[in-house]
N, C-alpha and C positions, 0 to 999 in steps of 0.2 A: 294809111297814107302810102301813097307809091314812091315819087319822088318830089320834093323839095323842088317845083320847077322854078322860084325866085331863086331859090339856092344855087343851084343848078346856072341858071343864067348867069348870076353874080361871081360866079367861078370862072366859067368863061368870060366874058368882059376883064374878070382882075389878066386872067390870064393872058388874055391879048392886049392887053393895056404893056402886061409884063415883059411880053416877045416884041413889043413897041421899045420899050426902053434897053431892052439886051441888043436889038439893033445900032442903038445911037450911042450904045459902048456904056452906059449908067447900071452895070453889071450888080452893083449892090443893090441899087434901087428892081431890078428884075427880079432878084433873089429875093425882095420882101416882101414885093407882089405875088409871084409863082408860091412864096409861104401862105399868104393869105387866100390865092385862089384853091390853094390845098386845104386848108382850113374849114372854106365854106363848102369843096367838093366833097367834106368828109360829115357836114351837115345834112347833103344832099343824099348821100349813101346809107348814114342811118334811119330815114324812111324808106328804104326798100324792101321789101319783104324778102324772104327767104326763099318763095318759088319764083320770083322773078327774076330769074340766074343771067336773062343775058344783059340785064340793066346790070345789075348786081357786076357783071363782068368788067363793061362799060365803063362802070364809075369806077371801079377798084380800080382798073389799068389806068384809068384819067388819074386820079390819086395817087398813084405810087409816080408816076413821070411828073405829078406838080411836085411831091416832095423831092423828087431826083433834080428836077431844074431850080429848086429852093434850094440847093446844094444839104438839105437834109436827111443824110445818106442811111443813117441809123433809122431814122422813123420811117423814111423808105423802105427799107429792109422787111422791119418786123410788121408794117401793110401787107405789104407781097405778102408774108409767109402766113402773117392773119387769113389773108384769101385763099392762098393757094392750099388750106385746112381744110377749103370747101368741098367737098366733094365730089360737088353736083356741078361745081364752076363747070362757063363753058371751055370746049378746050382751045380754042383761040386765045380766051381771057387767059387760060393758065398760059399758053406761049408767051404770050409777053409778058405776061409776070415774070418769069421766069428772066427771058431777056433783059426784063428791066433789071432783076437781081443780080444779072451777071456786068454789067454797067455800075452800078453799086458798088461791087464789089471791086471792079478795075478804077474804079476812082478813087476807090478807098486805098488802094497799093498804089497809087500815085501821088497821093497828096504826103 
């Protein structure tokens, strides 16, 4: 299997459903959807195989910024560092992993 492209969609969808309601100020409500569209984007990523690194990239950076806009900073975190283990990751994917971790990190000393 490649990817989960039901999955895949249902991730997008929760997540533009989610950037809908962080719009109109229902901030909790964006946070439970941006959790759920992480959820199914991490369905999406466990059928990818291992030589398809630029999906593999893809999905991971989609993953760690649903968990970062779920304000799920921790599970964010240990994504990133999950991927960026990869070796073979492309290195655009590692940039923003990377990036995303350093956002993480600065929210985490803010809050």
């Amino acid at each position: 299997m490649i990817v989960d492209r039901t999955a895949r969609q249902r991730a997008q969808e929760l997540a533009a459903e989610a950037e809908h309601e962080r719009r109109r100020g229902n901030f909790s409500r964006a946070e439970q959807l941006y959790a759920d569209a992480a959820d199914t984007e991490e369905q999406a990523l466990a059928g990818v195989p291992s030589d398809k690194i630029r999906t593999l990239g893809i999905l991971a950076v989609s993953l760690v910024a649903l968990r970062y806009k779920a304000q799920q900073l921790s599970q964010a975190e240990r994504s990133a560092h999950e991927y960026l283990a990869i070796t073979q990751l492309h290195p655009r994917a590692r940039t923003q992993l990377r990036e995303l971790l350093r956002a993480c990190s600065a929210s985490s000393r803010a809050e």
